[in-house]
C-alpha positions as CSV (number, residue, x, y, z in Angstrom):
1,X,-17.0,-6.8,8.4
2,X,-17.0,-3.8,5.9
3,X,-18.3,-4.6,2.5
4,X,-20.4,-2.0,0.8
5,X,-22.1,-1.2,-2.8
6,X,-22.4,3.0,-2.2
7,X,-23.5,4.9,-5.6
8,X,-20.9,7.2,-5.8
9,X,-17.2,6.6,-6.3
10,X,-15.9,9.0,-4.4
11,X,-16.9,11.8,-1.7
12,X,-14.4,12.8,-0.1
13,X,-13.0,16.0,2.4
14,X,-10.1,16.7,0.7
15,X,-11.0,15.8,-3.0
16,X,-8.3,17.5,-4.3
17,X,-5.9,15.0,-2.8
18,X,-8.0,12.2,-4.4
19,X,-8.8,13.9,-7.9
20,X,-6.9,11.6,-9.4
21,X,-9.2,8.9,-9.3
22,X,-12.5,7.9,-11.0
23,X,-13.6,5.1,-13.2
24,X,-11.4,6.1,-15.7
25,X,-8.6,5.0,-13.9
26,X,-10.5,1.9,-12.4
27,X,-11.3,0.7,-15.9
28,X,-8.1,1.6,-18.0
29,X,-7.0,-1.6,-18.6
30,X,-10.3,-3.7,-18.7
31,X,-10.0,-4.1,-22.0
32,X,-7.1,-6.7,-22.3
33,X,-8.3,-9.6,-24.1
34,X,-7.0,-12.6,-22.7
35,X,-4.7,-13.5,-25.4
36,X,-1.2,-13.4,-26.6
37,X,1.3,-11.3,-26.6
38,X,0.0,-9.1,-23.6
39,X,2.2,-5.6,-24.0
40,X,1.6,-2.6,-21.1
41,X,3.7,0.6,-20.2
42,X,5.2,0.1,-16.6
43,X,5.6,3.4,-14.4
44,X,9.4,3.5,-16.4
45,X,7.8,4.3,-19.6
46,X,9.1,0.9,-21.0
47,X,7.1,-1.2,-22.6
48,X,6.4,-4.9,-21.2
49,X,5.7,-7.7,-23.0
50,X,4.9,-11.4,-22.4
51,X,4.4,-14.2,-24.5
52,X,1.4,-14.9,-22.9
53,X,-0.9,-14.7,-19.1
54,X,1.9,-14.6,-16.6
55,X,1.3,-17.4,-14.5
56,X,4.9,-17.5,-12.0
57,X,5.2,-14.4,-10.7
58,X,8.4,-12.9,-8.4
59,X,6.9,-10.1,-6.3
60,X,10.1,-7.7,-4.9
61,X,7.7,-6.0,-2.4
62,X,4.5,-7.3,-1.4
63,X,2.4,-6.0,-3.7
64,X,2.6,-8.4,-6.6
65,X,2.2,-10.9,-3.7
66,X,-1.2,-9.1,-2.4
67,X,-2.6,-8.8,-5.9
68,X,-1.9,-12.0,-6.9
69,X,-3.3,-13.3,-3.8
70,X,-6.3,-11.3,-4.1
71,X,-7.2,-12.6,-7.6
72,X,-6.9,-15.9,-6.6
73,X,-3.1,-16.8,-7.5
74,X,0.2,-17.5,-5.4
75,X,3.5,-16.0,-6.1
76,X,6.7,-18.1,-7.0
77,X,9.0,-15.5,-4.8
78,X,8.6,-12.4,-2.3
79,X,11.0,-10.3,-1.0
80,X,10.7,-9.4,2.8
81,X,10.6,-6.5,4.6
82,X,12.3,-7.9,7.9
83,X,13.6,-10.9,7.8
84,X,12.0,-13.8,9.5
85,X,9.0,-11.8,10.0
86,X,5.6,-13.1,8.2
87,X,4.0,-10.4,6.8
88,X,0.6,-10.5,9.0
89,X,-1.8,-9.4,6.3
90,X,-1.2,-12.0,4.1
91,X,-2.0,-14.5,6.8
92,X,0.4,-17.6,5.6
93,X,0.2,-17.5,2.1
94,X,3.5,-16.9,1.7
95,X,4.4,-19.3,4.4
96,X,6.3,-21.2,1.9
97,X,7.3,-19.4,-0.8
98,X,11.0,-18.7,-1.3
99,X,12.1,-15.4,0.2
100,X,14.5,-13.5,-1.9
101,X,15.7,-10.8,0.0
102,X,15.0,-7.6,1.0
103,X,12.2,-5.7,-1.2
104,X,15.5,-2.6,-1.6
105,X,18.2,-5.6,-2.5
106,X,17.0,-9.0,-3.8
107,X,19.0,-11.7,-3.9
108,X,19.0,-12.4,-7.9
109,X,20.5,-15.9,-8.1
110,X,17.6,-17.0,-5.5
111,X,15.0,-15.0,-7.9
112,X,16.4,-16.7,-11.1
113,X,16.0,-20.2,-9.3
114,X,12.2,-19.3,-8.6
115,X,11.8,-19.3,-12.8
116,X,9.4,-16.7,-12.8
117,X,7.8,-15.5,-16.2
118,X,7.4,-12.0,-14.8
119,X,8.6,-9.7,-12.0
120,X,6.8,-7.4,-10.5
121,X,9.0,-4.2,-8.6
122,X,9.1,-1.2,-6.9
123,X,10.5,1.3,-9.7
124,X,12.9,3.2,-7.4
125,X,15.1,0.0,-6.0
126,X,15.2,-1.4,-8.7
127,X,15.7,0.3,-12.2
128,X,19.3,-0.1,-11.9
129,X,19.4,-3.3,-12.6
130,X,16.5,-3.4,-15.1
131,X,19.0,-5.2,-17.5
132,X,20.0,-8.5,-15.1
133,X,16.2,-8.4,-14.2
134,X,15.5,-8.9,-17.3
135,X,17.4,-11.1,-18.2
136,X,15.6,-13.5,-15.9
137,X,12.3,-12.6,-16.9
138,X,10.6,-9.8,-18.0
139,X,10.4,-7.1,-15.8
140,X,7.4,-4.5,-14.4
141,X,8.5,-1.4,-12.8
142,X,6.0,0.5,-10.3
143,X,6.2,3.5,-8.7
144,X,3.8,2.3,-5.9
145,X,4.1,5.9,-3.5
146,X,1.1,7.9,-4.1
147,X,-2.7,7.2,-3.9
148,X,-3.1,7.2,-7.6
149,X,-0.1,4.2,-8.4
150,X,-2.5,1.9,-6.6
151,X,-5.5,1.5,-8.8
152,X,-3.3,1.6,-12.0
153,X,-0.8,-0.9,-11.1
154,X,-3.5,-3.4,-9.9
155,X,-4.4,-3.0,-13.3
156,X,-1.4,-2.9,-15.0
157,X,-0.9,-6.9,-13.3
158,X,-4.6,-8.1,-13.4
159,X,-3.6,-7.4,-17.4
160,X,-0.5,-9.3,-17.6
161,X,-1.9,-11.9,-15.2
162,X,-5.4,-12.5,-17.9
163,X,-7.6,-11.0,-14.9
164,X,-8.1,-7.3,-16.1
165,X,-12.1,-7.2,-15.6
166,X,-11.4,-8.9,-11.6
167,X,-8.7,-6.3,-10.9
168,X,-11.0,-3.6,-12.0
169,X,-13.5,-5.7,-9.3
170,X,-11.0,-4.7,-6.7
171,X,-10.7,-1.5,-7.5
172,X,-14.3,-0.3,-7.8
173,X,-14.9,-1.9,-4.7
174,X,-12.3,-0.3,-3.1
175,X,-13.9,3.0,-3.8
176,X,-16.9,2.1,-2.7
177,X,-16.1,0.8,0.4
178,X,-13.8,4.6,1.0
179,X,-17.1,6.7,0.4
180,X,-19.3,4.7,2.9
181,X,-16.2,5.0,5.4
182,X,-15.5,8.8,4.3
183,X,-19.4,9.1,4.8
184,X,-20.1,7.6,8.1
185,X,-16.8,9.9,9.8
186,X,-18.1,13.1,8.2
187,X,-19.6,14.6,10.8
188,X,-16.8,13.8,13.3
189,X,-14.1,16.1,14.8
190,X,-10.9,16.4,12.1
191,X,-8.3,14.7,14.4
192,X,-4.8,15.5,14.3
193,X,-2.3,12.8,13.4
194,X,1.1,12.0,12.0
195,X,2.4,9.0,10.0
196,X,5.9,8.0,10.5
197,X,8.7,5.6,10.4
198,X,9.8,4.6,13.2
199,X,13.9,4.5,12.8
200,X,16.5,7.1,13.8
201,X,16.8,10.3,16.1
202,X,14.6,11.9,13.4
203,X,12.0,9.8,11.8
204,X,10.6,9.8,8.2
205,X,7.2,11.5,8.2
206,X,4.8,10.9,5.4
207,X,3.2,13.8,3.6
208,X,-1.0,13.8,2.2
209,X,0.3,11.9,-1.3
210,X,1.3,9.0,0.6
211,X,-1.3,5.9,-0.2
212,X,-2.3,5.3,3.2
213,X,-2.4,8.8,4.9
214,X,-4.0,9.9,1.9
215,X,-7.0,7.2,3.2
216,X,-6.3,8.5,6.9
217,X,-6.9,12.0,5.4
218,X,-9.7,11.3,3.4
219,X,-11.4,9.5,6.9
220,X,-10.9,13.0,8.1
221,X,-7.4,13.3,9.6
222,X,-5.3,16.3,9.0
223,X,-2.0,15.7,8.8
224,X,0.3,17.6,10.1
225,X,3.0,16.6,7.6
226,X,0.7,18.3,5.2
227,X,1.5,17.7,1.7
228,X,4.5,17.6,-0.1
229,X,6.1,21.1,-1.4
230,X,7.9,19.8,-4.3
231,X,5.4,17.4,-6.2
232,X,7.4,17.7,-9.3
233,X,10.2,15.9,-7.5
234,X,9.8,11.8,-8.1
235,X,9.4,9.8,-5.0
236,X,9.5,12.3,-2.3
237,X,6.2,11.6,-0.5
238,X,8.2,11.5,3.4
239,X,10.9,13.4,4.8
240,X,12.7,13.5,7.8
241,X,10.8,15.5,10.9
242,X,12.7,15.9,14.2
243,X,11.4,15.6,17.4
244,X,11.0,20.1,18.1
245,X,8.9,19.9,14.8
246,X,6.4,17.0,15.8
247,X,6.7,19.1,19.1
248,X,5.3,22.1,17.5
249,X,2.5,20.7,15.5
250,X,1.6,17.9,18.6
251,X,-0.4,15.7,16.8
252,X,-3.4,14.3,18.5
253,X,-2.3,10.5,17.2
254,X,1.2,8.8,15.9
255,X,0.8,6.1,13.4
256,X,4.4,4.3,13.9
257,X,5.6,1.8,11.2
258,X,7.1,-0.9,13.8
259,X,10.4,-1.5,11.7
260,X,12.0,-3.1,14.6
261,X,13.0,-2.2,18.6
262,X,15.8,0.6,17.2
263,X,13.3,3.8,17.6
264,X,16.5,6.0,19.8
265,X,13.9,9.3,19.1
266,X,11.4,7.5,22.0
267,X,14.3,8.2,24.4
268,X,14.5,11.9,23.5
269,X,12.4,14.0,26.6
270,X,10.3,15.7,23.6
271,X,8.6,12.6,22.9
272,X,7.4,11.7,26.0
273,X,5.5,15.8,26.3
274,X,3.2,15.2,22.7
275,X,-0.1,14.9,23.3
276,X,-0.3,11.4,21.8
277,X,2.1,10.2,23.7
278,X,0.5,11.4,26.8
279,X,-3.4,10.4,25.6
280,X,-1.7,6.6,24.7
281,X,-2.2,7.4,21.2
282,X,0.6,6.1,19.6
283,X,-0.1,3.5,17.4
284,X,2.6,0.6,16.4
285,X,1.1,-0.5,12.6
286,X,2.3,-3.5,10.7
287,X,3.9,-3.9,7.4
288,X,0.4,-3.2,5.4
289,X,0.4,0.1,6.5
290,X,4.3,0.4,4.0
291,X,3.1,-1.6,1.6
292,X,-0.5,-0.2,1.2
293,X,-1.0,0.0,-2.5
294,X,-2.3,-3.5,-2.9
295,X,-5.9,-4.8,-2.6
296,X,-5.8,-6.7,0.8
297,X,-3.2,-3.9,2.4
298,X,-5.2,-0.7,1.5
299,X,-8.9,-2.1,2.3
300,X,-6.8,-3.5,5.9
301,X,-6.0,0.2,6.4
302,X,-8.4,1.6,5.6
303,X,-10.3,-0.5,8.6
304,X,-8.1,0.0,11.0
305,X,-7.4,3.6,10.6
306,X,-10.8,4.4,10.7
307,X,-11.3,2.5,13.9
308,X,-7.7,4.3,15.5
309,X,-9.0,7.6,14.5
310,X,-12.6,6.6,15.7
311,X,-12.9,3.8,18.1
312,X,-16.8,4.9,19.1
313,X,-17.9,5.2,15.7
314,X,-15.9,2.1,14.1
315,X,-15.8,-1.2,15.3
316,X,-12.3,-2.8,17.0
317,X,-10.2,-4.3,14.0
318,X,-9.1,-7.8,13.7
319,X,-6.6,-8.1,11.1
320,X,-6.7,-11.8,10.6
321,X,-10.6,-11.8,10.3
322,X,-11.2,-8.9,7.8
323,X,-8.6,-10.9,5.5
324,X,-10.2,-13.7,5.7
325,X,-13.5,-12.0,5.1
326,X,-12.4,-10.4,1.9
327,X,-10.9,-13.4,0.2
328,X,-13.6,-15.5,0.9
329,X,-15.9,-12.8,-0.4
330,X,-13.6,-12.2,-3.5
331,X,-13.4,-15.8,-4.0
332,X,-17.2,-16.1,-4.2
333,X,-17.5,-13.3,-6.4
């Protein structure tokens, strides 16, 4: 297990990537006082208010599922990202709560039998239909794609949910727990690695603003992605890289988001001639790795990454242990 209480925040290689963060951010919303009405600005400028501490929340991705998990809670409803397959990282907390679809198109009659008293969403499949969504329950947009959404929509829910002062907990751990991991792989070898996924003859390939190869960066991978070139542009932190370009910049390891068997750019002769293919470096990662914003998912990869980009230095990874580690330990603190 990983659990440390470093000084420092952050100390990081690439600290521009990360200068986004600081206590500031951790502590924005620590504030809330328990009381009603609770009122916060989601990621669609809008404002969101409830009557009081939400207490049945619909998660359409799996980070209101992770959060509220994390601070002790259960959701009402979760969207999936395939169907039929349990999202490891949560163990089986969500073994039996009412799937409503997938996290891009949720079924809204089975999320208006769930009665929730707030929804939780990614901002981008969902804004459309702000209007019907909230006309089941109030509705929280997040943008949940760049390092910086995570610590500020934990906060944003620990608010509405009465729990600002644990989510900021979570957070400040969080950051701790990055600097002794950027610490302990300083003085090893920057290696090589791409972050993709897996789907098509040309896969998706995540640039440095990504949440989780922004923590495989900051361990002290360089990405060959390299970091988005129009910033300005909402939600553009992946694009799609073909085969002669992954070619040219032969990463030394392939993170692969396992999205199901239909990966036809294995069966492309370029593939099988990069580097990580060849070393058996190619790494098929779970649904945490996607949906990495939350407070079990990014602490999960940040563990495992650090073990796939070190495995002398960092210990093998057991996904189903390190949960359990960190909600017991949360639960006791």
């Amino acid at each position: 297990m990983y659990k440390y209480k470093g000084k420092n925040m952050i100390n990081v290689k690439n600290k521009k990537l990360l200068s986004g963060f600081g206590m500031a951010a951790v502590l924005m919303f620590a504030s809330l006082v328990n009381a009603a009405p609770i009122s916060v600005i989601d990621d669609r400028g809008s404002h969101v208010t409830l009557p009081d501490t939400a207490k049945r929340v619909a998660s359409i991705s799996y980070f209101a599922a992770d959060t509220v998990i994390a601070l002790g809670g259960k959701p009402v409803a979760s969207t999936y990202m395939l169907k039929d397959r349990n999202p490891d990282y949560l163990l089986d907390y969500l073994s039996d709560v009412p799937e409503i679809g997938q996290r891009a198109a949720p079924n809204l009659e089975l999320l208006a039998d769930a009665k929730p008293d707030l929804i939780v969403a990614i901002r981008r499949y969902t804004e459309a239909n702000a209007a019907q969504l909230n006309a089941i329950a109030p509705y929280l947009a997040l943008s949940l794609e760049t390092f910086s959404d995570s610590d500020r929509s934990i906060q944003l829910l620990g608010g509405l949910l009465g729990k600002s002062q644990q989510a900021a907990k979570l957070n400040a751990d969080f950051h701790q727990d990055l600097d002794h991991f950027v610490k302990e792989s300083e003085a090893k070898e920057r290696v090589k690695y791409l972050f993709i996924w897996g789907g098509g003859e040309a896969p998706w390939a995540f640039y440095n603003e990504n949440m989780t190869a922004a923590i495989i960066t900051a361990l002290g991978g360089e990405n060959v992605a390299g970091s988005n070139p129009t910033p300005h542009i909402p939600d553009n932190t992946a694009f799609e890289m073909s085969l002669e370009s992954i070619l040219v910049a032969n990463p030394d390891v392939i993170f692969v988001y396992d999205y199901g068997p239909d990966r036809p750019f294995e069966s492309n002769p370029i593939w099988s001639q990069l580097n990580a293919v060849k070393k058996n470096r190619v790494y098929f990662v779970k649904d945490h790795w996607v949906e990495s914003h939350g407070p079990i998912a990014r602490q999960m990869v940040l563990r495992e990454s650090a073990h796939l980009l070190y495995p002398e230095e960092f210990p093998e990874f057991n996904l189903k242990d390190e949960v359990e580690r960190f909600l017991s330990a949360g639960l006791k603190g």
